[in-house]
C-alpha positions in Angstrom: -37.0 6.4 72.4 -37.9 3.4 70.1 -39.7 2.0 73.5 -41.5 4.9 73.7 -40.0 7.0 76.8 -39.1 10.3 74.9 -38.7 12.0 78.8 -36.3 9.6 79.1 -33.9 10.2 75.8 -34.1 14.1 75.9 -32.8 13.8 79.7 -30.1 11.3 79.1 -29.2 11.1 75.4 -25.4 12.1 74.1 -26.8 12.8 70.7 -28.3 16.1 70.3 -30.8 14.9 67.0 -32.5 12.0 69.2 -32.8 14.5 71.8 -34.2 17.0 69.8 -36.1 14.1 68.3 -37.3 13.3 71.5 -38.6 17.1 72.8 -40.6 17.2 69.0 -42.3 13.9 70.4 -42.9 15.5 73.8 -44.6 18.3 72.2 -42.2 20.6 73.2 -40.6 22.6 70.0 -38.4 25.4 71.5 -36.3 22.4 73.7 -36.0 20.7 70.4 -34.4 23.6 68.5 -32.4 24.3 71.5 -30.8 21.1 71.0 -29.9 20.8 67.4 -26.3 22.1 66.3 -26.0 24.4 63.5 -25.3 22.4 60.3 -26.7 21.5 56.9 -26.7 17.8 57.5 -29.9 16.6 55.9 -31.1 14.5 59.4 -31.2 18.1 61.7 -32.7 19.8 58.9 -35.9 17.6 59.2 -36.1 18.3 62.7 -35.7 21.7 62.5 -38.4 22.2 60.2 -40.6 19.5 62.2 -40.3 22.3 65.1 -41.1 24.7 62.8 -44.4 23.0 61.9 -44.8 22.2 65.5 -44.7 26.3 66.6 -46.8 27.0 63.3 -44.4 29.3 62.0 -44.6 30.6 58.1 -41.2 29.6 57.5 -41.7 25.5 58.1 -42.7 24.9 54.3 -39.6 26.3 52.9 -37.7 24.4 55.8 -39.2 21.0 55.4 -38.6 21.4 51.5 -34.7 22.1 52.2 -34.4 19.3 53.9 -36.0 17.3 51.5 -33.4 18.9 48.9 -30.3 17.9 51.8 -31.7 14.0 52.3 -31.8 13.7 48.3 -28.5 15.7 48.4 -27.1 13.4 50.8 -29.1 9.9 49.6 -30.2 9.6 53.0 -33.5 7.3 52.5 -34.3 7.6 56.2 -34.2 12.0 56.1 -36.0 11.4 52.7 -39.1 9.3 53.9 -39.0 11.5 57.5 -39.3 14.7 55.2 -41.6 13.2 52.9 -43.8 12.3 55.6 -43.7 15.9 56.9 -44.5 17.2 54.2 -47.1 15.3 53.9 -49.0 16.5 56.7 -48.6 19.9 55.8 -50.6 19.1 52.5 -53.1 17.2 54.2 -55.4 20.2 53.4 -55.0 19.6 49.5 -54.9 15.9 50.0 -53.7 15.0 45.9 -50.5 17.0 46.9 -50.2 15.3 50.4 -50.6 11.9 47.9 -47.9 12.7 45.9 -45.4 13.9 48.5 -45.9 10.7 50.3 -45.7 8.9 47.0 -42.0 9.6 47.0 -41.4 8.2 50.7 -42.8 4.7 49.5 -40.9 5.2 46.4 -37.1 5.3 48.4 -38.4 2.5 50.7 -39.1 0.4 47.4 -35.4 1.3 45.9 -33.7 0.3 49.4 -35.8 -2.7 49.7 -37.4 -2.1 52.8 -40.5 -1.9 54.3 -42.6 1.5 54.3 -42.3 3.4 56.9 -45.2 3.1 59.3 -45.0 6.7 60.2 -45.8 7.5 56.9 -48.2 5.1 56.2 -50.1 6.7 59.0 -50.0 10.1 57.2 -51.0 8.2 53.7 -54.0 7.1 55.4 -55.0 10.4 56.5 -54.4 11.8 53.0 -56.5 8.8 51.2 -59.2 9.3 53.6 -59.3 13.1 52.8 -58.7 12.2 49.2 -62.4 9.8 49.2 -60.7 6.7 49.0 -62.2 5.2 52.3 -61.9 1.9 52.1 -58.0 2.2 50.9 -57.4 4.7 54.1 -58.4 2.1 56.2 -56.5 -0.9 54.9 -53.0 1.9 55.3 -54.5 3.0 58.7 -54.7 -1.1 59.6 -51.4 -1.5 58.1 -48.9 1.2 59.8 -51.3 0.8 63.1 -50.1 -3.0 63.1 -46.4 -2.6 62.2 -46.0 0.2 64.6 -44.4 0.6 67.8 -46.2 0.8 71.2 -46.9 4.2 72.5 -45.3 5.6 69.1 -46.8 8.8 66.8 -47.2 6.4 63.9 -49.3 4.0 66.2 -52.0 7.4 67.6 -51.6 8.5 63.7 -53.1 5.3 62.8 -55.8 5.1 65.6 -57.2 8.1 64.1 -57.1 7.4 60.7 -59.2 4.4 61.8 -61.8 6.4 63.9 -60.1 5.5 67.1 -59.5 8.8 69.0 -60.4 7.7 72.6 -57.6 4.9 71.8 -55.1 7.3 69.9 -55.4 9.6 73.2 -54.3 6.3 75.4 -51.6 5.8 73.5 -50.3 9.0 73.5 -50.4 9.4 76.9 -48.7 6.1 77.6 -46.0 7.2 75.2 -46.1 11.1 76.5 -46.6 12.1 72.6 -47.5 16.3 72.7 -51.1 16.7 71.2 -48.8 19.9 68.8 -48.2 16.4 67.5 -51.2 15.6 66.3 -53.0 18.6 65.1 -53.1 18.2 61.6 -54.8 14.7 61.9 -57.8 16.0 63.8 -58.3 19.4 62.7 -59.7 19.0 59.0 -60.7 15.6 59.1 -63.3 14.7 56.2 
């Protein structure tokens, strides 16, 4: 999937989370809860509640904010920063709120030493722009668009934080991203 052929890992993976990783990036929700197993492990919780989000059903707040309580639960930086990042976008809307949710993504990838996760960068820019810092959003939007993989969601998240959306449609096509994917970036932008 990291090469950006999602077709390709939900026909052929063994592990049922990049799989179901795989249908969220193809746009395709149901598939992807069809594929994850029943557990409370902190990793399936995200993507459960990412499908949620993706069908637009009421209960993908609560889901996304159990998962966030799992990751911490479980210290897994990696389910913290992918929840953080979704719950960012679902407080795009109220942009301060999107700010501090994402706040605490950058905040694990400071603790483990690592970079900040590009996909979330994307999502920062979105919430900067919305928030009036224009100039800030685009700097992020440069940032996660040039640390991000080819045909990748943080790559289109980027090319339309930065105004690019015959470019963000491109590369979503090359990568066969689902526009569900990319509905809160273009639906309230300021």
């Amino acid at each position: 999937m990291a090469l950006g052929y999602p077709d390709v890992a939900a026909r052929w993976s063994a592990d049922p989370l990049v799989q179901a990783a795989a249908y969220l990036r193809l746009g395709q929700p149901l598939q992807a809860l069809a594929v994850l197993p029943e557990t409370q492990e902190a990793r399936a919780a995200v993507l459960e509640a990412r499908a949620s989000w993706q069908l637009q059903r009421s209960d993908a707040g609560p889901l996304a904010e159990n998962a966030r309580r799992l990751a911490r639960q479980a210290g897994d930086a990696g389910a913290i920063v992918a929840g953080a990042a979704l719950l960012g976008e679902m407080h795009l809307p109220e942009p301060r709120q999107a700010l501090r949710t994402l706040a605490e993504g950058l905040k694990v990838a400071e603790i483990i030493s690592e970079p900040a996760d590009v996909y979330l960068l994307a999502v920062l820019a979105h919430a900067q722009a919305r928030s009036g810092g224009l100039a800030k959003a685009r700097q992020t939007a440069q940032k996660a668009y040039s640390r991000s993989p080819e045909r990748s969601p943080a790559r289109v998240v980027a090319l339309l934080a930065l105004r690019c959306p015959r470019d963000a449609d491109e590369v979503a096509a090359a990568g066969k991203l689902g526009a569900v994917w990319f509905r809160p970036f273009i639906s309230a932008e300021p």
